[in-house]
Biotite code that builds the C-alpha atoms (Angstrom):
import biotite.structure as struc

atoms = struc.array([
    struc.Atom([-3.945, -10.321, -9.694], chain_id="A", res_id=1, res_name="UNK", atom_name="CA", element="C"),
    struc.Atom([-3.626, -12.331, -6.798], chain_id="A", res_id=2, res_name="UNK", atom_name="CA", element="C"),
    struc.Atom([0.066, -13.234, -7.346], chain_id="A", res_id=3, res_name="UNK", atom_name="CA", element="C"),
    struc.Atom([1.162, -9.597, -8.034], chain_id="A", res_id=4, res_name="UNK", atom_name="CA", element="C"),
    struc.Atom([-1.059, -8.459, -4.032], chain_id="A", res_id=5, res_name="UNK", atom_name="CA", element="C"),
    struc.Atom([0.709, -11.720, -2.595], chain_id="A", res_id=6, res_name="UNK", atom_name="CA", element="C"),
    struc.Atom([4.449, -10.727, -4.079], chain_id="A", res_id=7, res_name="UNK", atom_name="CA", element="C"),
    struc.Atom([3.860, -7.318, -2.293], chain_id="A", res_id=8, res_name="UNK", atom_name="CA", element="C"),
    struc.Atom([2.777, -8.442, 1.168], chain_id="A", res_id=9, res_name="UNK", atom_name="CA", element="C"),
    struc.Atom([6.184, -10.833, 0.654], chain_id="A", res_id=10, res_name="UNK", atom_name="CA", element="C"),
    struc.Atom([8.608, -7.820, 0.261], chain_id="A", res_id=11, res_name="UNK", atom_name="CA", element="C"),
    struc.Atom([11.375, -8.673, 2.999], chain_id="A", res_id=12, res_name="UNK", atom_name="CA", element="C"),
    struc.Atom([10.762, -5.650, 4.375], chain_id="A", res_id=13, res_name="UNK", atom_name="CA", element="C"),
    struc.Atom([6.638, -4.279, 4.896], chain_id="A", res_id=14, res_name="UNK", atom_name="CA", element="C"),
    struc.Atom([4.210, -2.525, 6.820], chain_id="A", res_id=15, res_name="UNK", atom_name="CA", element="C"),
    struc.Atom([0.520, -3.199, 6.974], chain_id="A", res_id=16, res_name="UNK", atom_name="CA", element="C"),
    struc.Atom([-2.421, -0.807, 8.608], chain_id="A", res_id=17, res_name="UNK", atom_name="CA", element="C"),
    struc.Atom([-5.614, -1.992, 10.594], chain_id="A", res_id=18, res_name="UNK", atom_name="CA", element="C"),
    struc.Atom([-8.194, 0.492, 11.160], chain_id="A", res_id=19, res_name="UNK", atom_name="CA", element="C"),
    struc.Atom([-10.482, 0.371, 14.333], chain_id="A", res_id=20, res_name="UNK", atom_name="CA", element="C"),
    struc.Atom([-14.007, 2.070, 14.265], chain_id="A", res_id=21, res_name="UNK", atom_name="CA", element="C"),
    struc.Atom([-15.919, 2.140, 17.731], chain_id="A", res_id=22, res_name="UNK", atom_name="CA", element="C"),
    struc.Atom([-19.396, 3.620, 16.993], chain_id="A", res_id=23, res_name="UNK", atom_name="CA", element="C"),
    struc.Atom([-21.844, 5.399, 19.623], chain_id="A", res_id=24, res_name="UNK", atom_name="CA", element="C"),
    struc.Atom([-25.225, 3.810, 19.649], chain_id="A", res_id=25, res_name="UNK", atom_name="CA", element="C"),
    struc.Atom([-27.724, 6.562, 18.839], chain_id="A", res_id=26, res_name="UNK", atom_name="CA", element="C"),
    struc.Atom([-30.673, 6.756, 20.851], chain_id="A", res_id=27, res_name="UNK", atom_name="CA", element="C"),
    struc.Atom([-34.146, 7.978, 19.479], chain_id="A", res_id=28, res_name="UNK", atom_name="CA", element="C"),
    struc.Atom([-35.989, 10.688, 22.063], chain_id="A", res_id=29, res_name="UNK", atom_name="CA", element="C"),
    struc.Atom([-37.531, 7.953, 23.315], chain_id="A", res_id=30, res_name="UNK", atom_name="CA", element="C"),
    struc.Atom([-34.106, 6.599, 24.766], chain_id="A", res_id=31, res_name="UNK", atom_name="CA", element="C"),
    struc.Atom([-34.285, 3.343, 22.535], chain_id="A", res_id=32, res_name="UNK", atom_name="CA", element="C"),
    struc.Atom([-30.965, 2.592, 20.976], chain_id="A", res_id=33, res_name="UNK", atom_name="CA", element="C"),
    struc.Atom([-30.554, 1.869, 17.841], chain_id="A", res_id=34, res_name="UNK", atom_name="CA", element="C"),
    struc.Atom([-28.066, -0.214, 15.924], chain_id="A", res_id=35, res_name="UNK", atom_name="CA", element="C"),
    struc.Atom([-26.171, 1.862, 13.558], chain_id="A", res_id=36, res_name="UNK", atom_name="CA", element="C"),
    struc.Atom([-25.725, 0.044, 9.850], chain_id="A", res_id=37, res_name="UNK", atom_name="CA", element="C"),
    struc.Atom([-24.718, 3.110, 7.972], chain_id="A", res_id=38, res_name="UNK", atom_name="CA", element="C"),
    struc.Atom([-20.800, 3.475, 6.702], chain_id="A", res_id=39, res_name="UNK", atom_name="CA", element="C"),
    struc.Atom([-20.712, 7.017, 7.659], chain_id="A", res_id=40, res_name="UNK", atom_name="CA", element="C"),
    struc.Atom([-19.719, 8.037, 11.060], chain_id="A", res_id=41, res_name="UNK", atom_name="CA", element="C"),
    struc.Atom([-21.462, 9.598, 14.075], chain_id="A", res_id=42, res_name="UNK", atom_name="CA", element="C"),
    struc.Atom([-19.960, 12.919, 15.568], chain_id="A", res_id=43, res_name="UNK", atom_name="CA", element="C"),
    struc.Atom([-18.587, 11.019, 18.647], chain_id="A", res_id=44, res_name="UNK", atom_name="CA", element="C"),
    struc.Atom([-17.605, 7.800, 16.661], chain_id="A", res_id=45, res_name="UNK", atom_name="CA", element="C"),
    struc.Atom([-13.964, 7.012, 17.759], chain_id="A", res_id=46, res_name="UNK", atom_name="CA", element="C"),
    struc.Atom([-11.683, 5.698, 14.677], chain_id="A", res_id=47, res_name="UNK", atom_name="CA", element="C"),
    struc.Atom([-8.162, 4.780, 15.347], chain_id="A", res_id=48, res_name="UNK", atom_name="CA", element="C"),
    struc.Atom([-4.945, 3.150, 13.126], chain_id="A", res_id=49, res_name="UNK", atom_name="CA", element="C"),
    struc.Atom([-2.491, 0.465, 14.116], chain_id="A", res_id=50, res_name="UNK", atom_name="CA", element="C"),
    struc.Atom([0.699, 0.110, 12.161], chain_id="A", res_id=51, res_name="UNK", atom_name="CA", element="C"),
    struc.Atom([3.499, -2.725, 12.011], chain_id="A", res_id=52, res_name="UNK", atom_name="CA", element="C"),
    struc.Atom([6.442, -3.556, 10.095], chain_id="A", res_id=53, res_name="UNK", atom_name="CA", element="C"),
    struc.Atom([7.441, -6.799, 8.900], chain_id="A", res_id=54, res_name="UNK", atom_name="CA", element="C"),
    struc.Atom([11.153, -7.688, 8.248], chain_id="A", res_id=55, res_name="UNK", atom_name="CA", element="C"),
    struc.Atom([12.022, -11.079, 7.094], chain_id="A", res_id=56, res_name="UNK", atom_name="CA", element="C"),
    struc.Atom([15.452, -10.726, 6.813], chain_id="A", res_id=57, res_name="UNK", atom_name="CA", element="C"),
    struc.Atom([18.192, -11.668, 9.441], chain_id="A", res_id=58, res_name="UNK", atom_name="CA", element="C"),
    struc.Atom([19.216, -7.968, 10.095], chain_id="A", res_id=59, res_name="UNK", atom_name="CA", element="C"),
    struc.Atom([17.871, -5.046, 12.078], chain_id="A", res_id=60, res_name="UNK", atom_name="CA", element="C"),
    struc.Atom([16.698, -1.738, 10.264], chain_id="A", res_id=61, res_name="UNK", atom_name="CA", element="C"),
    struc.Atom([15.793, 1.204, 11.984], chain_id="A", res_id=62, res_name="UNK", atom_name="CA", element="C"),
    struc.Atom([14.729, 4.152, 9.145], chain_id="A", res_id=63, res_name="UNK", atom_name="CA", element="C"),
    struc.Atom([11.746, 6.803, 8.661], chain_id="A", res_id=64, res_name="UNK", atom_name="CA", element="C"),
    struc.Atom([8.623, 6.309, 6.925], chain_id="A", res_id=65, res_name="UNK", atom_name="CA", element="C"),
    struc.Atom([5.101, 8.228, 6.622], chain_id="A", res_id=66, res_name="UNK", atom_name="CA", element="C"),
    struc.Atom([2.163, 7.943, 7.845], chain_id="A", res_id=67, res_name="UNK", atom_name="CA", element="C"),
    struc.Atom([-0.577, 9.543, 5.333], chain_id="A", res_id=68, res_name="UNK", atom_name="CA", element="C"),
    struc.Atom([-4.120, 9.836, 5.322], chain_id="A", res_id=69, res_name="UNK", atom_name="CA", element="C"),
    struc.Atom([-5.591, 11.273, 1.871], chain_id="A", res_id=70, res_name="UNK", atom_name="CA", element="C"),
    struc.Atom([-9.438, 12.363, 1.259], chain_id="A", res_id=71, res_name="UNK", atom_name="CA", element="C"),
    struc.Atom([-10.974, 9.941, -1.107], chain_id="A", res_id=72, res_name="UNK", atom_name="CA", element="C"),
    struc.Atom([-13.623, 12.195, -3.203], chain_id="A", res_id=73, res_name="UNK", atom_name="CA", element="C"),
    struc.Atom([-11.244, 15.375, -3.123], chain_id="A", res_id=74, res_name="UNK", atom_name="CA", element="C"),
    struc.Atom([-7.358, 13.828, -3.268], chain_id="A", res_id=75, res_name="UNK", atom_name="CA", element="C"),
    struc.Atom([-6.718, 16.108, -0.466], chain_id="A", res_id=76, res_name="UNK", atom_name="CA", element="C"),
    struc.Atom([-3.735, 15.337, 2.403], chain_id="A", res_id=77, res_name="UNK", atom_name="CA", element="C"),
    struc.Atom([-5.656, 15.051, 4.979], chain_id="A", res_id=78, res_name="UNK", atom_name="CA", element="C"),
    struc.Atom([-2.769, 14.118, 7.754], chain_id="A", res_id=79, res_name="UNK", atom_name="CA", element="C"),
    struc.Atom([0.848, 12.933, 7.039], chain_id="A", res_id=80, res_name="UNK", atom_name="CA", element="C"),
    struc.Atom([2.899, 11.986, 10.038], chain_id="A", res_id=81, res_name="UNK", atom_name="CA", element="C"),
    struc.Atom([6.756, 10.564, 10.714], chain_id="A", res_id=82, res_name="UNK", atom_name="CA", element="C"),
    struc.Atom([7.406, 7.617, 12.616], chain_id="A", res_id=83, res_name="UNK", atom_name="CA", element="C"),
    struc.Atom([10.434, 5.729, 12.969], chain_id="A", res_id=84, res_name="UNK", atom_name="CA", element="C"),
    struc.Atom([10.532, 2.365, 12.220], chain_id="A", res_id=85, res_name="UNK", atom_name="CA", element="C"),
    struc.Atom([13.037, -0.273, 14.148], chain_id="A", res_id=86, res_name="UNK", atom_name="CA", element="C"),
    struc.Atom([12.589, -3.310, 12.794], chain_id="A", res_id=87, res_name="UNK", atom_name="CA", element="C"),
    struc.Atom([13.825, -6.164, 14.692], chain_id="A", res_id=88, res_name="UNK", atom_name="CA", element="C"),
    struc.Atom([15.052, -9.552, 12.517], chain_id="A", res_id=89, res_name="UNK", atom_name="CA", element="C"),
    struc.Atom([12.585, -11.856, 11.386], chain_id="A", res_id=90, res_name="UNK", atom_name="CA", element="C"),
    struc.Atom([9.562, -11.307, 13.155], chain_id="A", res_id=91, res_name="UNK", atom_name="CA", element="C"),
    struc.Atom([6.683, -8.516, 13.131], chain_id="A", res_id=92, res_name="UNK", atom_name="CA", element="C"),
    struc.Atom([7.187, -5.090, 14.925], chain_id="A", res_id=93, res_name="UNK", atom_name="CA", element="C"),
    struc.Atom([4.556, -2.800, 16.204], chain_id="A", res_id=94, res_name="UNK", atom_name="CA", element="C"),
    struc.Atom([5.626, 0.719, 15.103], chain_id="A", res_id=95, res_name="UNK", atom_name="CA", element="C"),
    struc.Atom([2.210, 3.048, 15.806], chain_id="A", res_id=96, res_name="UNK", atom_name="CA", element="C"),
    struc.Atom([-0.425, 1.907, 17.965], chain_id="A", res_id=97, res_name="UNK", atom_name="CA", element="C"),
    struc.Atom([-3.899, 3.310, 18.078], chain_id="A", res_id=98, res_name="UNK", atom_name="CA", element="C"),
    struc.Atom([-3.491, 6.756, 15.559], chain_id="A", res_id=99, res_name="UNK", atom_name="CA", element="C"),
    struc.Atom([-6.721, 8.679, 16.350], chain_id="A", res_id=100, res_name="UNK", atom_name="CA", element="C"),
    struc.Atom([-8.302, 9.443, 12.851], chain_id="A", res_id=101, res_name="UNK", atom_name="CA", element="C"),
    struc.Atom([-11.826, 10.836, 14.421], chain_id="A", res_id=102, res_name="UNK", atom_name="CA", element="C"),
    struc.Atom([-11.855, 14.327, 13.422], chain_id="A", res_id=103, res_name="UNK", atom_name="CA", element="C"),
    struc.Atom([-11.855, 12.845, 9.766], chain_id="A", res_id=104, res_name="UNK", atom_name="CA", element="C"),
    struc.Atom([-14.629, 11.301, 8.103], chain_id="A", res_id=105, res_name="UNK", atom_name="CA", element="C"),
    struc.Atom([-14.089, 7.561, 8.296], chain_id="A", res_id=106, res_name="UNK", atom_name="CA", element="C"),
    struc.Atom([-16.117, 6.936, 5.048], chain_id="A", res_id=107, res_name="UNK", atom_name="CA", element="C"),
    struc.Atom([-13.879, 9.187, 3.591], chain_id="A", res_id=108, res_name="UNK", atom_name="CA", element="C"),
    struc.Atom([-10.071, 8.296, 4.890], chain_id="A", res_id=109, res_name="UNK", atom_name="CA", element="C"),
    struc.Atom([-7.807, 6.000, 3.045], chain_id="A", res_id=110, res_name="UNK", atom_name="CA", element="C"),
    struc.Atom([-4.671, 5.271, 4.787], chain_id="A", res_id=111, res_name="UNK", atom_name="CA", element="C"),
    struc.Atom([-1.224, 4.035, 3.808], chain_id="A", res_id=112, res_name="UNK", atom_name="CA", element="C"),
    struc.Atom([2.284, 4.179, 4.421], chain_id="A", res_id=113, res_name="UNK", atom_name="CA", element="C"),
    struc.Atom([5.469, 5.452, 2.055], chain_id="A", res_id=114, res_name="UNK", atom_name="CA", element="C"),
    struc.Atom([9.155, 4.183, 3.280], chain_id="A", res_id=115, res_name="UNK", atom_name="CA", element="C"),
    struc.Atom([12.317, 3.561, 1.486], chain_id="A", res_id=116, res_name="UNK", atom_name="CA", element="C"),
    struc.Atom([13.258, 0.249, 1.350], chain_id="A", res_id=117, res_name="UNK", atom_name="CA", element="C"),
    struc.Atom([16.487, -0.247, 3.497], chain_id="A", res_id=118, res_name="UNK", atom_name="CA", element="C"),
    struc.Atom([17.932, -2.730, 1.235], chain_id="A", res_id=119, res_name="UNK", atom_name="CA", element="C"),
    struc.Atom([17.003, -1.549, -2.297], chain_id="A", res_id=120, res_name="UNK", atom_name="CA", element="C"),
    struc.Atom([16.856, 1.935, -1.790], chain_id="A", res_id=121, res_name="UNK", atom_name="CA", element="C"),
    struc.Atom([13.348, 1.953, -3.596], chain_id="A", res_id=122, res_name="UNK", atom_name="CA", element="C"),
    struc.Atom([10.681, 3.912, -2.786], chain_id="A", res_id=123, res_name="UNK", atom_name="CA", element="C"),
    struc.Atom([7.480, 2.190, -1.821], chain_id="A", res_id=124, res_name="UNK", atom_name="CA", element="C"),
    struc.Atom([4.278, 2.065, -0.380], chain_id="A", res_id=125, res_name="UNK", atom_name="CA", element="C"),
    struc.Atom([2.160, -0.232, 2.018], chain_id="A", res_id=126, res_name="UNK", atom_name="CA", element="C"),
    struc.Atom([-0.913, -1.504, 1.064], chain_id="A", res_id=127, res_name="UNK", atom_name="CA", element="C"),
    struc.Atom([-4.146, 1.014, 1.275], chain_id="A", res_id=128, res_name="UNK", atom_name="CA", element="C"),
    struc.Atom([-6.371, 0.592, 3.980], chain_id="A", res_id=129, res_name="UNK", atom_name="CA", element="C"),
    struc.Atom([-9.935, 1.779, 2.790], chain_id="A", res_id=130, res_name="UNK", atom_name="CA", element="C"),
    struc.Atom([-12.714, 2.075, 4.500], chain_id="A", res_id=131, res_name="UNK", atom_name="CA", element="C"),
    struc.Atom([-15.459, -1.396, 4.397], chain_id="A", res_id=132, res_name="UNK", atom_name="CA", element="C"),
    struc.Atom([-17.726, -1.987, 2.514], chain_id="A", res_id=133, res_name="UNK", atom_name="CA", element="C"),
    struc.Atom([-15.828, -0.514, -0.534], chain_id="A", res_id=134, res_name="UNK", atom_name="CA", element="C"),
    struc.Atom([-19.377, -0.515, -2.282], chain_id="A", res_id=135, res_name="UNK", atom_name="CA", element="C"),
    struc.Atom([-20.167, 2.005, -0.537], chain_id="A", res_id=136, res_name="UNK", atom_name="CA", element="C"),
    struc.Atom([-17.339, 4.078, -2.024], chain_id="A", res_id=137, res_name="UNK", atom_name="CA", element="C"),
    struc.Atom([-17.468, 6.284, -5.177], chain_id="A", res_id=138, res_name="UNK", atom_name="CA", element="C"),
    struc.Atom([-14.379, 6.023, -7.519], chain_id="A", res_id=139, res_name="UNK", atom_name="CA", element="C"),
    struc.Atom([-15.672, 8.472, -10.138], chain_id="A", res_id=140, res_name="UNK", atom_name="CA", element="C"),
    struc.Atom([-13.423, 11.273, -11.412], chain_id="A", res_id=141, res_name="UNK", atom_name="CA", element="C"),
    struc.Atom([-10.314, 9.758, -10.520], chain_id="A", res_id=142, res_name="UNK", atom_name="CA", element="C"),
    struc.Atom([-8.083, 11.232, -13.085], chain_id="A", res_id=143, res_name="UNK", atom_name="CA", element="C"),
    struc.Atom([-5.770, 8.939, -13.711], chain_id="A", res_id=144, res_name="UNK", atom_name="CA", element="C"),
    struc.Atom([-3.308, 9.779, -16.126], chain_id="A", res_id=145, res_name="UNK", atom_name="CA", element="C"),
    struc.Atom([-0.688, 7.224, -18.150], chain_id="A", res_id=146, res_name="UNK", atom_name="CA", element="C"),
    struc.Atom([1.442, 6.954, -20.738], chain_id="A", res_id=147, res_name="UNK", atom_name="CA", element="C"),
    struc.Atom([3.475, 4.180, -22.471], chain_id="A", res_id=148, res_name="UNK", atom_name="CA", element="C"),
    struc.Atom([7.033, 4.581, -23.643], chain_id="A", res_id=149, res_name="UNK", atom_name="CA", element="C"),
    struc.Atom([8.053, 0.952, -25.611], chain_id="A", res_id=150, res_name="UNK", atom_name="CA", element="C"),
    struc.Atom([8.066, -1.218, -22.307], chain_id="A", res_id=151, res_name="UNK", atom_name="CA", element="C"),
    struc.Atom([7.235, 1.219, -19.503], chain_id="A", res_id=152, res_name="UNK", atom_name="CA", element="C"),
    struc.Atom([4.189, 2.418, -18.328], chain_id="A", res_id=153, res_name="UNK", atom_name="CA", element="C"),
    struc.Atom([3.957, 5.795, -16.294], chain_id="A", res_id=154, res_name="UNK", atom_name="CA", element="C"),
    struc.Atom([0.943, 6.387, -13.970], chain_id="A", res_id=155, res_name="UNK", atom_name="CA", element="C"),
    struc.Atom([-0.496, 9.066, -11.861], chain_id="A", res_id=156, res_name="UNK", atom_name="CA", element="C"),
    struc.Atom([-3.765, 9.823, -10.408], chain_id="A", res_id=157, res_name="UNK", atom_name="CA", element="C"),
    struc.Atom([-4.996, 12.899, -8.875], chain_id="A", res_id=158, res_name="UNK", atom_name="CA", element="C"),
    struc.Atom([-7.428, 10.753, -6.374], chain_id="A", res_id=159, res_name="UNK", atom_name="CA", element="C"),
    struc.Atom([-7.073, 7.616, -4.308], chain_id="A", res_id=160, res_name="UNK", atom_name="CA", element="C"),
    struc.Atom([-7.477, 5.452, -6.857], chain_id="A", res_id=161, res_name="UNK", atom_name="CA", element="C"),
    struc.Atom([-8.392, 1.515, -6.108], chain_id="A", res_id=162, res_name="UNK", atom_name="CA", element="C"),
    struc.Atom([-7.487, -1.790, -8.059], chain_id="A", res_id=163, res_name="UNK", atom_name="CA", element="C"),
    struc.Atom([-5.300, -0.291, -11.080], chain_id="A", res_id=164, res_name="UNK", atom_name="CA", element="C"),
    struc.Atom([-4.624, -3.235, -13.322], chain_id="A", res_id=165, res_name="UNK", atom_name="CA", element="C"),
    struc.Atom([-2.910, -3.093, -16.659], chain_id="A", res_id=166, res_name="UNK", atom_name="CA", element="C"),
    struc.Atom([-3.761, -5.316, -19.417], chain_id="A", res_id=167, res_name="UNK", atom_name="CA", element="C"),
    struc.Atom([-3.417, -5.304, -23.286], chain_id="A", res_id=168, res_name="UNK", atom_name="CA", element="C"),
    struc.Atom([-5.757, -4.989, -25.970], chain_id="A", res_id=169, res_name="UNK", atom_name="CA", element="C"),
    struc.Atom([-7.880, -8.314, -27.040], chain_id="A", res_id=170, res_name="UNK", atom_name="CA", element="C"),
    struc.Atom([-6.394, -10.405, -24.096], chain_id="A", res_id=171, res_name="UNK", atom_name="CA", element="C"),
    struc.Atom([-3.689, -11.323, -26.143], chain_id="A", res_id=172, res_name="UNK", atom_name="CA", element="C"),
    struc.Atom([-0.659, -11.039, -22.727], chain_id="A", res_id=173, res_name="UNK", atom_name="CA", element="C"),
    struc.Atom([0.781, -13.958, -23.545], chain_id="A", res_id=174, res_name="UNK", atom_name="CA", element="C"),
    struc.Atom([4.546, -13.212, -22.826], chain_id="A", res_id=175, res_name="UNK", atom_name="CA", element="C"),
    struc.Atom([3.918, -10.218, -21.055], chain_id="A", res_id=176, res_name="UNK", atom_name="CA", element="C"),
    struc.Atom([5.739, -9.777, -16.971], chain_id="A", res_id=177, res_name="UNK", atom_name="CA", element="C"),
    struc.Atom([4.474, -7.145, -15.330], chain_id="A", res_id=178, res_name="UNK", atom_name="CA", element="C"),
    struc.Atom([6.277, -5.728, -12.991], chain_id="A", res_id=179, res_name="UNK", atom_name="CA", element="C"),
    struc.Atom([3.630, -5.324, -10.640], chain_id="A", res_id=180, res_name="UNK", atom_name="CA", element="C"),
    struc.Atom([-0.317, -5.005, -10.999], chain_id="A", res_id=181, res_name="UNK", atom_name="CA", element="C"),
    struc.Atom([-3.483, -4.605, -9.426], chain_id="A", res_id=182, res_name="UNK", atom_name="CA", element="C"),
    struc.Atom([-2.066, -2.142, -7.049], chain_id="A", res_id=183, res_name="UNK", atom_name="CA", element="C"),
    struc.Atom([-3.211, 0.999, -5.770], chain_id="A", res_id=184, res_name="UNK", atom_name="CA", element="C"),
    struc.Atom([-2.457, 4.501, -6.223], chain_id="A", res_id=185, res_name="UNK", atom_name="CA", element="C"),
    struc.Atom([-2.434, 7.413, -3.814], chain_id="A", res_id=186, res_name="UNK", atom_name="CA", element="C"),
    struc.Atom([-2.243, 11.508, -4.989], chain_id="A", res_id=187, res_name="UNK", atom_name="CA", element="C"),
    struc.Atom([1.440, 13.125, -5.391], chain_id="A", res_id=188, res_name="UNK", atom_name="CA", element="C"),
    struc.Atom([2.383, 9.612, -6.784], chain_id="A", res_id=189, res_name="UNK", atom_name="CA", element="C"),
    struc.Atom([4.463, 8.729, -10.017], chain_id="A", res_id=190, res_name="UNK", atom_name="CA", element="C"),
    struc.Atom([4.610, 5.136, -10.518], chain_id="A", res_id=191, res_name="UNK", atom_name="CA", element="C"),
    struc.Atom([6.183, 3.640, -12.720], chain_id="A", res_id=192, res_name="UNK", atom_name="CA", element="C"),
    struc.Atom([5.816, -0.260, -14.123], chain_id="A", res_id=193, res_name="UNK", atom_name="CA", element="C"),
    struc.Atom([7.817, -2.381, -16.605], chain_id="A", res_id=194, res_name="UNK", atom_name="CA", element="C"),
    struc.Atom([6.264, -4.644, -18.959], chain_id="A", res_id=195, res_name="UNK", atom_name="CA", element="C"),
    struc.Atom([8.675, -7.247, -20.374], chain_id="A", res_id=196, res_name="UNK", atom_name="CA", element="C"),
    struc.Atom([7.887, -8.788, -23.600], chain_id="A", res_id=197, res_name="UNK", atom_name="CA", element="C"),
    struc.Atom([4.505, -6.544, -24.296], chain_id="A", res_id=198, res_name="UNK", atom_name="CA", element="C"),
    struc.Atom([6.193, -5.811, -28.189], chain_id="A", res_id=199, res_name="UNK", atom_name="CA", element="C"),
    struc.Atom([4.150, -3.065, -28.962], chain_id="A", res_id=200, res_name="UNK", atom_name="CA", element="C"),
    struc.Atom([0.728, -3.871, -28.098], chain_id="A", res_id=201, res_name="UNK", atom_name="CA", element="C"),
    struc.Atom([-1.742, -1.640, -26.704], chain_id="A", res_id=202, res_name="UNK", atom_name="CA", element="C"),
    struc.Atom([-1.948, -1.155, -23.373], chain_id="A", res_id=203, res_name="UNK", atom_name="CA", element="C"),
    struc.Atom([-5.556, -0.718, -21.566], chain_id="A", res_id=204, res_name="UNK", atom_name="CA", element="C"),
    struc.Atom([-5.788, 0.320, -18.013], chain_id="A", res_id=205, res_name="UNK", atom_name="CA", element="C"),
    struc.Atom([-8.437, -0.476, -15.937], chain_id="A", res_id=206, res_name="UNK", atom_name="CA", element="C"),
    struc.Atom([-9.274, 0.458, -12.181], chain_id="A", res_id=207, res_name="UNK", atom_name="CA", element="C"),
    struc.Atom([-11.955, -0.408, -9.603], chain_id="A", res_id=208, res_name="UNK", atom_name="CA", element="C"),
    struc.Atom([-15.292, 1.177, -10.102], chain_id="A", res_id=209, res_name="UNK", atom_name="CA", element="C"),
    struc.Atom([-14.158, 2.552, -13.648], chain_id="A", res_id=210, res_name="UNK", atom_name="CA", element="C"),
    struc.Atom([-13.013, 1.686, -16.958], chain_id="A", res_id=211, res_name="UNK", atom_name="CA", element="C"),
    struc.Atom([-10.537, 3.674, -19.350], chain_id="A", res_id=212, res_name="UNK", atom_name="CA", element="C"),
    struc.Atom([-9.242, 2.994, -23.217], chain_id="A", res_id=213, res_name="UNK", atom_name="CA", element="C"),
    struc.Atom([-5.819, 2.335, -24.540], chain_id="A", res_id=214, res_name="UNK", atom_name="CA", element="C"),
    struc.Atom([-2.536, 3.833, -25.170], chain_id="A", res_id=215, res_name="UNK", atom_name="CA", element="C"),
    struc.Atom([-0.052, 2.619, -28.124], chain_id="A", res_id=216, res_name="UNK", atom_name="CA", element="C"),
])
C-alpha cells in the first residue's frame, strides 16, 4: 500500500492539507488548569486548515478546486469552498492559509480537496486529512458499495470512508496492477479503479476499521 499513497503524493500536480488545533486549558472552580487529553474539542477550541499545491512540472497553472469538509459519522457536507489555485513551476505554493473550521466538531471533520488535473483533465482528490488519533474514530456503517465489471471495479460510499484496499480472494494477486489502492473515499464520490491482469478472480474489499466479502 505504501507504493500506491507514495505514487499519489508524486502526481505532478497536488495539494496537501494540515490541520491546526489550539485548545483552551480548562480550569476546575478551583482555578487549577488542567491539561486537556481528550480528542473532542472544547467550545472555545480554535481549529484552523492550511492548504498548498505542489506542481512539479516546468509550467504555471492557475485553475479552481474545492475545498470540502464532510461529517464523519453522518456523510453530511459540512462546508465546501472555491479557491483558486496558481501554481507557480516547480516548487510548492500556498493557496489557503489558516481556514477556520471551529464551529465544527474537530473529532468529527475530515477534510480534503477535489481539482481537475490541468494536464490530464482527470478528476481527483487530495489526500484526507482526519482528525489524530484515528483510534479514536468510528468507521462503522460506512456503506460502501462496489461492483466488478471483468477488469474494473466501481466504488462508492455514503460516509468518509478510510484505507479502502482491494485485494482478491486467497491472496492469489500475482499479476494483478491496480490502478490505485489503499486510498480514501469521501460521500458524492464514484471512483472508479482498473485491475489489469485480475482474470476473473474474486475481488474482496477491505477498509479501515471494517471488513466486507467478495464480488465475482
Amino acid at each position: 500500500m505504501a507504493y500506491y499513497a507514495i505514487a499519489r503524493e508524486l502526481r505532478d500536480v497536488t495539494f496537501s492539507i494540515s490541520r491546526t488545533i489550539q485548545r483552551r486549558s480548562p480550569v476546575k472552580d478551583n482555578g487549577v488548569k488542567e491539561s486537556n487529553t481528550s480528542p473532542c474539542a472544547f467550545a472555545g477550541d480554535y481549529g484552523s486548515l492550511d492548504v498548498w499545491g505542489v506542481n512539479s512540472t516546468l509550467s504555471s497553472y492557475d485553475f479552481p478546486l474545492t475545498l470540502q469538509l464532510f461529517s464523519i459519522q453522518s456523510g453530511k457536507l459540512l462546508s465546501e469552498t472555491e479557491i483558486r489555485a496558481a501554481l507557480l513551476p516547480n516548487q510548492s505554493t500556498n493557496v489557503l492559509d489558516k481556514f477556520d473550521i471551529s464551529k465544527f466538531d474537530f473529532s468529527d471533520v475530515v477534510a480534503s480537496v477535489s481539482y481537475r488535473h490541468p494536464i490530464s483533465g482527470a478528476m481527483l482528490r487530495s489526500s484526507a486529512d482526519w482528525p489524530q488519533p484515528l483510534k479514536y474514530i468510528s468507521f462503522a456503517d460506512r456503506e460502501v458499495e462496489y461492483s466488478v465489471n471483468e477488469k474494473t471495479i466501481f466504488i462508492r460510499a455514503q460516509r468518509p470512508t478510510k484505507g479502502v484496499i482491494l485485494d482478491v480472494e486467497r491472496d492469489d494477486d500475482e499479476g494483478i496492477v491496480w490502478s490505485d489502492n489503499g486510498f480514501d473515499i469521501m460521500p458524492r464520490e464514484d471512483l472508479v479503479i482498473h485491475a489489469q491482469g485480475i482474470s476473473g478472480r474474486k475481488v474482496v474489499v477491505n477498509w479501515y476499521g471494517e471488513k466486507e466479502g467478495c464480488r465475482d
